[in-house]
C-alpha positions as CSV (number, residue, x, y, z in Angstrom):
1,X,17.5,39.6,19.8
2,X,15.7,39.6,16.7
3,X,15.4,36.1,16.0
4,X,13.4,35.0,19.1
5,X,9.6,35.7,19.1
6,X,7.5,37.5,21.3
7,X,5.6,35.2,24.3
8,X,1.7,35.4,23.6
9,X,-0.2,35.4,27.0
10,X,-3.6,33.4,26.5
11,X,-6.4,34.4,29.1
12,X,-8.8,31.8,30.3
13,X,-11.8,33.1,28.3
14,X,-10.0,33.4,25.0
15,X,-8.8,29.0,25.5
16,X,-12.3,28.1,26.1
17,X,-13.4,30.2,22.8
18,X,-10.4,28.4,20.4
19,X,-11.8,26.1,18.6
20,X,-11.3,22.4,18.8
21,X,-8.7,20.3,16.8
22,X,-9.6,19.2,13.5
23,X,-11.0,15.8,12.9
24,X,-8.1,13.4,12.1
25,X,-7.8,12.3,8.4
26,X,-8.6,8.7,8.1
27,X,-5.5,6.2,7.5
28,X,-4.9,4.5,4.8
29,X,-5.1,1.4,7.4
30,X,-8.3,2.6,8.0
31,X,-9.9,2.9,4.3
32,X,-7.9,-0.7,3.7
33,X,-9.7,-1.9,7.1
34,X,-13.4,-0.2,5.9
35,X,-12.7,-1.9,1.8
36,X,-12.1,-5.6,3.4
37,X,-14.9,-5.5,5.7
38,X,-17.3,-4.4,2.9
39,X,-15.9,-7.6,1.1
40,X,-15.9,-9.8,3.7
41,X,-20.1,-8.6,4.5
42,X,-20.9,-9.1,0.7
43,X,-19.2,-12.9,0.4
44,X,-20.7,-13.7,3.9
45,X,-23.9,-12.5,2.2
46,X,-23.8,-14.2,-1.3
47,X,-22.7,-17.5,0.6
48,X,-26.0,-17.1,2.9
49,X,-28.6,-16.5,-0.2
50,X,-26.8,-19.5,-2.0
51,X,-27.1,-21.8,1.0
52,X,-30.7,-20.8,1.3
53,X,-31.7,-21.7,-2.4
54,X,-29.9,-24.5,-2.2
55,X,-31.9,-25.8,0.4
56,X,-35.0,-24.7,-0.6
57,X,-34.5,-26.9,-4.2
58,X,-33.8,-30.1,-2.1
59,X,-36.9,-29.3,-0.2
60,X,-39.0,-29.2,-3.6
61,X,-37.0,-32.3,-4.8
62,X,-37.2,-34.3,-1.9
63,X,-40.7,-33.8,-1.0
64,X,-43.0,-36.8,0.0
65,X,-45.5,-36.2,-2.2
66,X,-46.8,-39.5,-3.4
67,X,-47.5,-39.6,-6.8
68,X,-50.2,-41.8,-8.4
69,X,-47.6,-44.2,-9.9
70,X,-46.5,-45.0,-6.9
71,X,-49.5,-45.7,-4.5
């Protein structure tokens, strides 16, 4: 029987000193996932700092002021 191969006998000591399993690879899904939450942070971001400005130009526009025409 030439074809079949030997049985290896693994001793208790020598399975707690094999090394553990490689990390998995990350997933394309993954990456894709990691890309559209990166997006999704930045517009999120952009659409705060906007909204912000915005409102800090009505304040100066709209401020009560009285000017010395007016009084």
């Amino acid at each position: 029987m030439p074809g079949k191969k030997p049985i290896r006998i693994i001793k208790k000591n020598e399975r707690d000193k094999a090394q553990p399993a490689a990390p998995k690879p990350v997933g394309a899904r993954e990456t894709a996932r990691e890309m559209v939450q990166t997006v999704t942070n930045w517009v999120s971001e952009l659409q705060q700092t906007k909204r912000q400005e915005t409102a800090e130009a009505l304040k100066m526009l709209l401020t009560e002021t009285r000017r010395p025409s007016e009084a």
